[in-house]
C-alpha positions in Angstrom: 49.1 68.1 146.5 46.3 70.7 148.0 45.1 70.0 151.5 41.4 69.4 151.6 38.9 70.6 154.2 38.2 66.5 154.2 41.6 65.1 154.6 42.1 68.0 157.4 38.8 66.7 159.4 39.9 63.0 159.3 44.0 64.0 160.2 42.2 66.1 163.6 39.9 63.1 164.7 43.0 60.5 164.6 45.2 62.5 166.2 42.3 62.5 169.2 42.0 58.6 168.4 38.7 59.2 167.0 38.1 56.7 163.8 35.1 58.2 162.0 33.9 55.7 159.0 31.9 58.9 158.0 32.9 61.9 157.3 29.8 64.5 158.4 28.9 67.3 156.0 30.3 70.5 156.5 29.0 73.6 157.8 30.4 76.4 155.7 29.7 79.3 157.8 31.6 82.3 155.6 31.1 80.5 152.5 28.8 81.8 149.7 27.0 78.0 148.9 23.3 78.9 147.8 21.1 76.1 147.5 19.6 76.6 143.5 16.2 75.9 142.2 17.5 72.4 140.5 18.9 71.7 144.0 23.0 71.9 142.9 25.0 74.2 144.8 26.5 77.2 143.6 30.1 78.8 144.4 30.2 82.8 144.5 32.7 85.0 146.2 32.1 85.4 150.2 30.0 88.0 151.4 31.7 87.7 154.3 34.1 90.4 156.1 37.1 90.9 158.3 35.6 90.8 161.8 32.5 89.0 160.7 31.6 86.3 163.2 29.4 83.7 164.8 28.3 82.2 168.3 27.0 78.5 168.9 26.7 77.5 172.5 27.1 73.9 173.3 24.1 72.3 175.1 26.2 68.5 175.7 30.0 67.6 175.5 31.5 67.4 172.0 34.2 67.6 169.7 34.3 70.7 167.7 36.7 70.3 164.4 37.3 73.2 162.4 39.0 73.3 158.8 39.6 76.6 157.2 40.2 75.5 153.5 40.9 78.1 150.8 39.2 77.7 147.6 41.5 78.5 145.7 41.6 76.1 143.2 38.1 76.5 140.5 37.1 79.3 138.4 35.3 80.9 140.8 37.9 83.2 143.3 35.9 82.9 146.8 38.1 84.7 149.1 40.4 86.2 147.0 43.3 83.8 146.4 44.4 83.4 149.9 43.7 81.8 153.0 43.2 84.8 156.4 43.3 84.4 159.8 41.0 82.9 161.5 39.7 83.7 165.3 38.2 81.0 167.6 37.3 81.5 171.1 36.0 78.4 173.4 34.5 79.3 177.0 34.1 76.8 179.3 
């Protein structure tokens, strides 16, 4: 029984009461997804590395979910096996 980045999203929104019939795509931010020339995606490992990061600033309230799911479960080993730690920062 393997948590999905899916089932993650829509446990965070109830708990805030939010009912989403929809499920938005994700943004995979340190995941290697290239688009390819028959439009499928592709899996490869991250590129990404320890203290890699990112900055969005907010222009209008929302609510930010955020689901750091391992891969861990195709052919392809993205992030070697295991799931790290994860920093997240929100200034008001």
């Amino acid at each position: 029984d393997h948590r999905s980045c899916r089932g993650n999203f829509l446990e965070a929104t109830r708990e805030i009461g939010l009912d989403m019939p929809v499920v938005p795509d994700p943004v995979n931010l340190f995941q290697n997804t290239p688009a390819q020339a028959d439009g499928s995606l592709a899996l490869f490992e991250t590129q990404s590395r320890p203290g890699d990061s990112i900055t969005f600033r907010a222009e209008m309230d929302l609510v930010f979910v955020l689901t750091a799911c391992s891969a861990d479960l195709g052919e392809i080993n993205v992030n070697g096996g295991k799931s790290t730690p994860l920093r997240i920062d929100v200034i008001p």
